[in-house]
Each structure stands twice: as structure tokens, then as C-alpha cells.
C-alpha positions in Angstrom: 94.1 112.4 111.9 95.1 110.6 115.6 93.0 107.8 116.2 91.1 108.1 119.5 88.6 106.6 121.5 90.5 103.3 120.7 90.9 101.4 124.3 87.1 100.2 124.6 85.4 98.0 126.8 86.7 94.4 126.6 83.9 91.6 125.8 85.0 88.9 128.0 83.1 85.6 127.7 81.6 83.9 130.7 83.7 80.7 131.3 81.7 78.2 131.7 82.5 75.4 134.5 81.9 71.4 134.0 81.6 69.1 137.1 81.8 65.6 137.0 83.2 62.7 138.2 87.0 62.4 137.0 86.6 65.1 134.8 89.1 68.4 135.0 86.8 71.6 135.3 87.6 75.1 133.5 88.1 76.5 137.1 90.7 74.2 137.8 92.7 74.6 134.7 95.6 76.3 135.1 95.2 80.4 135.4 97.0 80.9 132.2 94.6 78.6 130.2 91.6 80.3 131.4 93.6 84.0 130.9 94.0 82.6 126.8 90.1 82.8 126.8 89.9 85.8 128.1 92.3 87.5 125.9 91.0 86.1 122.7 87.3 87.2 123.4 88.5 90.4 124.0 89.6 90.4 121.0 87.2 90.3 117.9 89.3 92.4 115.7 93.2 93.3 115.4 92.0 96.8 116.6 90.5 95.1 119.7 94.2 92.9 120.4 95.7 95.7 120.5 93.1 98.0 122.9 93.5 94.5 125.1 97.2 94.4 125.2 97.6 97.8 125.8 95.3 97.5 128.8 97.4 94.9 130.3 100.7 96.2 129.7 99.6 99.8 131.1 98.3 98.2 134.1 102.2 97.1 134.6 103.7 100.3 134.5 104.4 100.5 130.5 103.7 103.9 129.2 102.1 104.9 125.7 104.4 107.0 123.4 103.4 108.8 120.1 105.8 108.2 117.3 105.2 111.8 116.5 107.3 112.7 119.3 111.2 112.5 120.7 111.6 109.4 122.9 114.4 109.9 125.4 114.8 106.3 127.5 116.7 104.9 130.6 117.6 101.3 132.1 114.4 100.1 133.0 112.1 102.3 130.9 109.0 100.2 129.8 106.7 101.6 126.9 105.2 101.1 123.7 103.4 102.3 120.8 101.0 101.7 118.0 100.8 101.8 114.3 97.3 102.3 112.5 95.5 100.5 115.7 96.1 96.8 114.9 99.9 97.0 115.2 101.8 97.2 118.5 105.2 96.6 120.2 106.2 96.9 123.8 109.7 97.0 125.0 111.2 97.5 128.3 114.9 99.0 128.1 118.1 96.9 129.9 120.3 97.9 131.8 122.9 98.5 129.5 122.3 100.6 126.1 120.4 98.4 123.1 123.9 99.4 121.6 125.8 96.9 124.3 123.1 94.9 125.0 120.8 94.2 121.8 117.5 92.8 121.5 115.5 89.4 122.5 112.3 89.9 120.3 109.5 88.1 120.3 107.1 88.7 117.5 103.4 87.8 115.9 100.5 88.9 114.7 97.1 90.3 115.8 95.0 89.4 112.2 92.9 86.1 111.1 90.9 85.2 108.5 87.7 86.1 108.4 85.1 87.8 106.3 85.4 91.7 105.9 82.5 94.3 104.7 83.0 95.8 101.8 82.6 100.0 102.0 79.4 99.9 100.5 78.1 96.3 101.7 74.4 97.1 102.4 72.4 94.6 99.8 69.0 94.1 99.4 67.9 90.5 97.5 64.7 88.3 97.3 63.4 90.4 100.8 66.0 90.0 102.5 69.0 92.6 103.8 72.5 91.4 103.3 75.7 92.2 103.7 78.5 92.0 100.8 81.6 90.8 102.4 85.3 89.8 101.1 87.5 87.2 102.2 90.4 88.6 104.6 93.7 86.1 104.3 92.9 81.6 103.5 89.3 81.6 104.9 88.0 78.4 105.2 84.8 79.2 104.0 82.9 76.6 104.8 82.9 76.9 108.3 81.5 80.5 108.8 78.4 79.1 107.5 75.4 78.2 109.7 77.1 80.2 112.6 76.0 82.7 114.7 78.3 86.1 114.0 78.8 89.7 114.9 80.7 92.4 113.6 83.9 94.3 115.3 86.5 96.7 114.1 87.0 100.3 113.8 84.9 103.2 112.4 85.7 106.8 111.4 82.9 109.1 112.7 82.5 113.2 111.7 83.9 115.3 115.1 82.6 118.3 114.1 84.9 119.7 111.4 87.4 116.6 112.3 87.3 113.2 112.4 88.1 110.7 115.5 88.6 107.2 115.2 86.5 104.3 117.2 86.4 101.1 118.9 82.9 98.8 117.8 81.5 95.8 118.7 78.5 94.8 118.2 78.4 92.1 120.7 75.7 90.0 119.7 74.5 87.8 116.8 73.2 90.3 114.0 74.2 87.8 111.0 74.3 84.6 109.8 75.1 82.8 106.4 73.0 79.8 105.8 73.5 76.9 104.1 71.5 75.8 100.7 69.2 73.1 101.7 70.3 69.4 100.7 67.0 68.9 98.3 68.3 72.0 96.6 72.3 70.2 96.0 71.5 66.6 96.2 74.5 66.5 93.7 76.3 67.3 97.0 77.1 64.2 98.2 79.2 63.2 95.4 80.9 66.1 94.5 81.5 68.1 97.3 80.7 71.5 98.5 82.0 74.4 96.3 81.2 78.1 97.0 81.4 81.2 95.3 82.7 84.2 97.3 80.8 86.5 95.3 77.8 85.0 95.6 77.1 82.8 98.5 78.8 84.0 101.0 76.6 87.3 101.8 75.3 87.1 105.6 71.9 87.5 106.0 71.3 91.1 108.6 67.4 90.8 108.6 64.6 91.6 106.4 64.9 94.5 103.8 63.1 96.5 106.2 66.3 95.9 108.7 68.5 98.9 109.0 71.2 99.6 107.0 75.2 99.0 108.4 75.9 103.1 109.5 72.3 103.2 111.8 73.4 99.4 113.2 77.0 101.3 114.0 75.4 103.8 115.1 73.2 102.2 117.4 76.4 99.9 118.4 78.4 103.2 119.5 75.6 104.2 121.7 75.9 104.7 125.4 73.4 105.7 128.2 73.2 109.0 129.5 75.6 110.2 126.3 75.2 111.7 123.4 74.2 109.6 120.1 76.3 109.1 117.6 74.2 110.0 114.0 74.2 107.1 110.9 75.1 110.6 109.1 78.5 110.6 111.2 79.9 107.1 109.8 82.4 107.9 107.4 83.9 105.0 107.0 84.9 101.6 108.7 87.2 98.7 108.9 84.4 96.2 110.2 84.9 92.1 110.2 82.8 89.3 111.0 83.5 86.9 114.3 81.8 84.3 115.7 79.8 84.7 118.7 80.4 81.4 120.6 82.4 82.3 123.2 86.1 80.5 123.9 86.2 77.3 125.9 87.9 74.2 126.8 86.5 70.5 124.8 87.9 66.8 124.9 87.2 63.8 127.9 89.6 66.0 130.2 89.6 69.4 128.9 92.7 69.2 126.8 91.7 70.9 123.8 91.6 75.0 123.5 88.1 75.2 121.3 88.4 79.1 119.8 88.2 81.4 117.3 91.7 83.4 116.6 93.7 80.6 117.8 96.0 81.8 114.8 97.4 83.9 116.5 96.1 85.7 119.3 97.6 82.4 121.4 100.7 83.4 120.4 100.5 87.3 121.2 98.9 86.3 124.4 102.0 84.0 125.4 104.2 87.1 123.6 102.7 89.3 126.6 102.5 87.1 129.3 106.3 86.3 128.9 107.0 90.1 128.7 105.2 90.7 131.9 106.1 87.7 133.7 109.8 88.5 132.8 109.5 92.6 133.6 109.0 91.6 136.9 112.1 90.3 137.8 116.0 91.0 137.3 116.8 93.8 135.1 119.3 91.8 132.7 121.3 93.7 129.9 119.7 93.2 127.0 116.5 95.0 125.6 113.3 93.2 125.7 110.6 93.5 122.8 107.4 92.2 121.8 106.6 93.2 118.3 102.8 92.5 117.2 101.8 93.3 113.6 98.5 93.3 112.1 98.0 91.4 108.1 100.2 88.7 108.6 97.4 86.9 106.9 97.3 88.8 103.7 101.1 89.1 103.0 102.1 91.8 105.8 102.8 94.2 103.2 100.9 97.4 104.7 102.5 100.2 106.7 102.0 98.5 110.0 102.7 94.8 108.7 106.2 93.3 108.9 107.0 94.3 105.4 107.1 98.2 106.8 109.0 99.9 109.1 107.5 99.8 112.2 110.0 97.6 114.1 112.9 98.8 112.6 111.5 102.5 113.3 111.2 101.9 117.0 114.7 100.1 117.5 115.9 102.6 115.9 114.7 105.2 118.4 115.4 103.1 121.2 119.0 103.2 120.3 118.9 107.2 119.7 116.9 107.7 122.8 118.8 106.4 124.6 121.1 108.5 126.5 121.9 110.5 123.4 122.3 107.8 121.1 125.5 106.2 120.4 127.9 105.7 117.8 126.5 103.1 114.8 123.9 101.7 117.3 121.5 100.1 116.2 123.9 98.5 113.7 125.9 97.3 117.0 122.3 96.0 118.3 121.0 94.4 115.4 124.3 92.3 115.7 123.2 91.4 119.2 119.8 90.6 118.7 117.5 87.3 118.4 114.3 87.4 117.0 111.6 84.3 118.1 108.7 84.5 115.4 106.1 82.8 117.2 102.9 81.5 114.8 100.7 78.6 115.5 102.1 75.5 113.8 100.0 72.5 111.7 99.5 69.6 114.4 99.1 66.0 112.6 95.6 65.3 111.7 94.9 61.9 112.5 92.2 61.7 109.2 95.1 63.0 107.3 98.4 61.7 108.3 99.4 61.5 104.7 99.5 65.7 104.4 102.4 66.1 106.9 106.1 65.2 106.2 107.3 61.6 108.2 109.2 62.3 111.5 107.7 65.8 111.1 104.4 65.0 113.0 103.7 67.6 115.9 100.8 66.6 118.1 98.7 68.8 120.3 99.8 68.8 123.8 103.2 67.8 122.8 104.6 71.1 123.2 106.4 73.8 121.2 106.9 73.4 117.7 110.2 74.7 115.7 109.6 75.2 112.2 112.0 74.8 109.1 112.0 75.2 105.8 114.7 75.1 103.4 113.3 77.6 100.9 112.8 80.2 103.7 109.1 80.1 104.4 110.7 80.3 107.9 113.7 82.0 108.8 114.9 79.0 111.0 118.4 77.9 110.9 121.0 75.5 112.7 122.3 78.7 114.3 118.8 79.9 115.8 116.8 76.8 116.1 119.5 75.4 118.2 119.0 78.1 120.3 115.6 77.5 120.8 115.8 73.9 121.6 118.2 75.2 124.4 116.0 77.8 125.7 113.4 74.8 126.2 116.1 72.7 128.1 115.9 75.4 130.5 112.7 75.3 130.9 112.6 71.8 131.3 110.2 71.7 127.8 110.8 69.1 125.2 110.4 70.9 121.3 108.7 69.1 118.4 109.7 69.6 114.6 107.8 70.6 111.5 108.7 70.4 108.0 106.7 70.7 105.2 106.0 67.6 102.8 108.2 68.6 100.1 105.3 68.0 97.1 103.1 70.9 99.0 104.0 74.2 99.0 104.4 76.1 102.4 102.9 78.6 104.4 105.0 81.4 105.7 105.0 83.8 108.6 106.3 87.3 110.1 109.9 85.6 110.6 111.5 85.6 107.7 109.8 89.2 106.6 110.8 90.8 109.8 114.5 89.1 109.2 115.2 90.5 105.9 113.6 94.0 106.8 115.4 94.3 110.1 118.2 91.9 109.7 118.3 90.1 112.9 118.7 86.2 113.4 115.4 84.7 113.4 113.7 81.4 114.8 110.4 80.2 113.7 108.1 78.6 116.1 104.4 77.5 117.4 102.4 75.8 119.5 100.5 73.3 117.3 96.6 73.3 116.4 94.3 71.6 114.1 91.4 73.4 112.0 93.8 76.4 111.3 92.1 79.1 109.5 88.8 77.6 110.3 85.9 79.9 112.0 87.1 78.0 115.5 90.2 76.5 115.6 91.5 73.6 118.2 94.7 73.7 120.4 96.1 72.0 123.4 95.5 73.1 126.6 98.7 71.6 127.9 100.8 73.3 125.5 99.7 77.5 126.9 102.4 77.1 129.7 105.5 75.6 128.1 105.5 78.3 125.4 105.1 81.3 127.6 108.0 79.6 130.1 110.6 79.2 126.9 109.7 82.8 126.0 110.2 83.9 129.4 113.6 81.9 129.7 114.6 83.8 126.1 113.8 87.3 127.6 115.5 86.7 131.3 118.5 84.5 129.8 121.9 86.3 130.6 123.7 84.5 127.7 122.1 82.8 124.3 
């Protein structure tokens, strides 16, 4: 089956301005601030990252290729291509061959955690219509209750003796998981809030008159003036919950990004924005690339995650298409290639200063973050985190450091997955947030620019 219909309408939030005396405004934040928003409200689902980024990239002259067919490529050629709709990478060619000139990579990931319907969710309880749902990835699952949410992904409708594959949003509040009442817990207060995901964390969709999940699709896919889509035509669906309040800016001056996705649409957003910024000038020799896979969250092990082949697949084409190919190329490239793994990074928590390593404190605003850990959570070394720091030299940015406390374990990310799979020398690095993996998630305003400027040095440097 190809997947069509996939570049949908983007839901972009109203921004919301603030006046007042000594107080910054959202229109007077920098553009690239009030672009983040944007971006991440455009994008409920991975499906819906990719549909955005592909808009934007298009619009600069970077052209869609199937992998089903040959790729023959040039200096200057700018493309991409997709993988199962929540996977992407983008590469414009140098002016010498990725043979001579390598790659400058810069990877994440399109996926949060959230709360995904099950295939048969629709549930009927005590009068009420829910929804059964499983946790995607480390949800914090307290804080998707008492919001308001929708539902986004992709659905697979009947094309009369096909099948064709669909953007949906719903783009309004249709449920809602509410919290037990404190007379009904008073044991609450002394030992804490514990919840089942089996059992209490099934949104409420209405009354058990409410319709079931295909008519709501259905009624979702629906345009004026064309023809309907039937509840009979919903096969199937890859369909997640998000929250409905839209992206903004918080804090006495506007310095904090308050936003769902934070991890880690912020980092595909500075990912493109670098690319694009960068495309625009000097042709240099190397190969640029932005790689953006989908279930980072859940272990990237999928066919489009960074435990398959995607990147390798398509460096591997770019070497063969280009000009014919050349002798042990993309050996010869891998050798001259840097990978950036760029994932958001744990900020200090001022109620919780304990959690996070001494001397390894990163604070919002403060910048980028390079991360290291010994046991390779992150593929950061000497070798490439040196590099990094000089790449912010450049651009006149001062790095922060984060290593885990060595009595917790560590997260991990795409970087050391994509290095073993590919092996190319990798850095791990983020901009730093609070309340990740949290319904809405907290980042620095300040810290949007710096990242997408040491990107942009990395991709336009003539020497590393």
C-alpha cells in the first residue's frame, strides 16, 4: 500500500500577545521563538511532524523521492523522503561526492509520550462512553489528567478495492480523564497518588449514547462540498491523545517555552531551521542531512526507528546516486561523517537539586547542553564533544554539561543507536527543559536561537 493523502492542513495555534508595562510580549520575541510554536502545534502526532516538515522543506526547493525508485543526484541536489509517515530525512548534496566529502548529520525524533487507542478502544461503563488507551513511551501519567484533549494520527480508510492512508485531527476537545474526587481518596494526602493504567486512565468521549471512534473519524475526515468518508471505511488507525491548550510563552519576562512535545519537536524544529538557514548559503563540500525518526520513546526499534535502516539506506543511495556511485563509498563517507544527536536535556530542578549529578547542573536559558555518559547512554566522547564545544565557540554560544548521578540509571537517545547501526562518530546534545515527559513540558526561550546557530555553524563549517 502507498500512503496518501498525508500532507494535511496544519493546526496552528493563535499566539496570544501580552502587554504591559516592562513586560516582553509574544510579538516581540524573537521570530524563531514564535516559529517553535507554530511548528509544534502543527504537530499533534509524528505523522503530523513529518506532513509539517515536509511542507517547509518543499517550499525551499527540496523535492520528495520514493525509496521505491533509482535516485540519481548532483552538487546541490536537495530532497528527501519518508518511512511509514512519522520518519523523515532531508539532505542536500555538496559539492563534492558524499564519497570525498562525507556527512554533517543532525538527527532526532518526531514521537512523545502520550496515551495511544487501542484497535478496539470503544468502552461503555456506568453510562458513560470511554476510550481504552495504552501508554506510548515514560508517560507521566498524572498530568494528562483533568486536561482538555483531542485525538491525532493516521487512519487507513477502504478506496474502493484499495486502501489509502490519512492525515486526522480532530482539532477540538472530545476527551478528558478526570480525577477521583478527594472525599473518595482522603488517604491521598499521605500516600500519594498511584494509578492503574488499566483502569483509570480511560478518557471519558461522552455519554454511552456518544458515537463510537470510526463515526467520530469519520466525521473528523469530513470536508465541505466533498464526499463523506463512511464509519464502514475505517479500517484501522494509529490515533494518540494531545492536549488542546495551545503553545505559548510563561514566566515575569516570557522566558519559558510552556508546550506540549517539547521532547522533541524543539529539537527537529532547530534540526530544520539549521538545514534551511544553511541551504541558503555557500555550497561547501560536505553532504548535509537531517535524519528524523519516529519511536525514540519506546526503544526505536521499528522499521523507521533508528534501530532500522532507514539512515543507513539513504546514505547509502546518496553515495550510489551519485554520479554512478563510486568505489567503497559510503565506507569512504561514513569515515568522513559527524553525527549531532540532538534530544532535549534534564535542566536542574530547583525542588530537586539532589536528582542531578554536582557540577552537572544545566539551567534553562543557559544554552546548549552536551551530554555524557560513560556506559554509552550517549554516544559522546572527548573526540566529538570537543567538537561540539568548538562549533559553539563559533557561534559565540557557551555549552553546559550533563551527567547522570551515578546511583540513577540513565536515559538514552537516537545517538548511540544511530552510531552503532551506521557507524559514524556521534555527539549527544540538548537544549534543557523541566517537566520532561509531562503532558506540557517547560523550556527556555532564550535557549531556541543558540542551538539552531551551532547547528547551522556544524552544517556550513569548512573544516571540523
Amino acid at each position: 500500500m502507498e500512503p496518501r493523502d498525508l500532507r494535511g492542513r496544519a493546526t496552528i495555534a493563535h499566539l496570544r500577545t501580552q502587554a504591559g508595562d516592562g513586560a516582553a510580549i509574544l510579538s516581540g520575541v524573537n521570530e524563531a521563538v514564535r516559529d517553535l510554536l507554530a511548528y509544534i502545534d502543527a504537530s499533534p502526532s509524528p505523522y503530523h511532524a513529518v506532513a509539517e516538515t515536509a511542507r517547509r522543506i518543499s517550499a525551499a526547493g527540496f523535492s520528495e523521492r520514493s525509496e521505491r525508485e533509482v535516485w540519481e543526484l548532483q552538487p546541490g541536489s536537495r530532497c528527501f523522503t519518508t518511512r511509514a509517515d512519522g520518519s523523515l530525512i532531508a539532505i542536500q548534496i555538496g559539492s563534492a561526492s558524499p564519497a570525498a566529502g562525507g556527512f554533517r548529520i543532525v538527527g532526532a525524533h518526531t514521537d512523545s509520550p502520550n496515551l495511544r487507542l487501542k484497535p478496539r478502544p470503544d468502552v461503555l461503563a456506568h453510562g458513560y462512553r470511554q476510550l481504552a488507551v495504552e501508554p506510548y513511551g515514560g508517560v507521566l501519567l498524572h498530568t494528562w489528567l483533568d486536561r482538555d484533549l483531542s485525538l491525532a494520527g493516521r487512519v487507513t480508510l477502504r478506496d474502493g478495492d484499495a486502501t489509502r492512508t490519512a492525515l486526522v485531527d480532530f482539532r477540538r476537545a472530545v476527551l478528558r480523564i478526570p480525577s477521583l474526587a478527594i472525599h473518595l481518596q482522603r488517604e491521598l494526602a499521605s500516600e500519594g497518588l498511584k494509578l492503574d493504567p488499566q483502569k483509570h486512565l480511560q478518557p471519558l468521549v461522552g455519554l454511552e449514547n456518544a458515537p463510537d471512534v470510526a463515526t467520530l473519524v469519520a466525521e473528523a475526515l469530513a470536508e465541505p462540498g466533498a464526499e463523506g468518508v463512511s464509519p464502514e471505511d475505517v479500517l484501522a488507525f494509529d490515533l494518540m491523545t494531545y492536549d488542546t491548550q495551545p503553545s505559548g510563552l510563561g514566566g515575569a519576562r516570557e522566558e519559558f517555552i510552556q508546550a506540549p512535545r517539547l521532547d522533541n519537536l524543539a529539537s527537529c524544529h532547530a534540526a530544520v531551521r539549521a538545514l534551511l538557514a544553511a541551504a541558503e548559503g555557500d555550497l561547501p563540500e560536505h553532504s548535509r542531512v537531517v535524519v528524523l525518526y519516529d519511536h525514540e520513546e519506546v526503544g526505536s526499534r521499528s522499521a523507521q526507528g533508528a534501530a532500522g535502516s532507514f539512515l543507513r539506506d539513504v546514505l547509502e543511495r546518496s553515495v550510489a546516486g551519485y554520479k554512478g556511485g563510486e568505489t567503497q563509498g559510503l565506507a569512504r563517507a561514513r569515515a568522513r561523517s559527524v553525527l549531532i544527536s540532538v534530544d532535549m536535556a534534564h535542566a536542574v530542578h530547583p525542588n530537586h537539586a539532589d536528582k542531578h549529578e554536582p557540577q552537572h547542573r544545566p539551567v534553562i536559558g543557559g544554552g546548549p547542553v552536551i551530554k555524557v555518559n560513560a556506559n554509552q547512554s550517549y554516544a559522546s566522547d572527548a573526540v566529538t564533544s570537543g567538537l561540539f564545544a568548538a562549533l559553539c565557540a563559533r557561534a559565540n554560544v557557551t555549552p553546559q554539561h550533563f551527567s547522570m548521578r551515578s546511583d540513577l540509571p540513565c536515559g538514552s537517545t537516537i545517538g548511540p543507536i544511530s552510531a552503532a547501526r551506521v557507524g559514524i562518530r556521534t555527539v549527544d546534545v540538548g537544549n534543557p527543559m523541566l517537566a520532561m515527559h509531562a503532558c506540557r513540558e517547560l523550556a527556555g526561550s532564550a535557549d531556541v536561537e543558540p542551538m539552531i546557530s551551532v547547528l547551522r555553524a556544524f552544517f556550513d563549517a569548512a573544516r571540523l
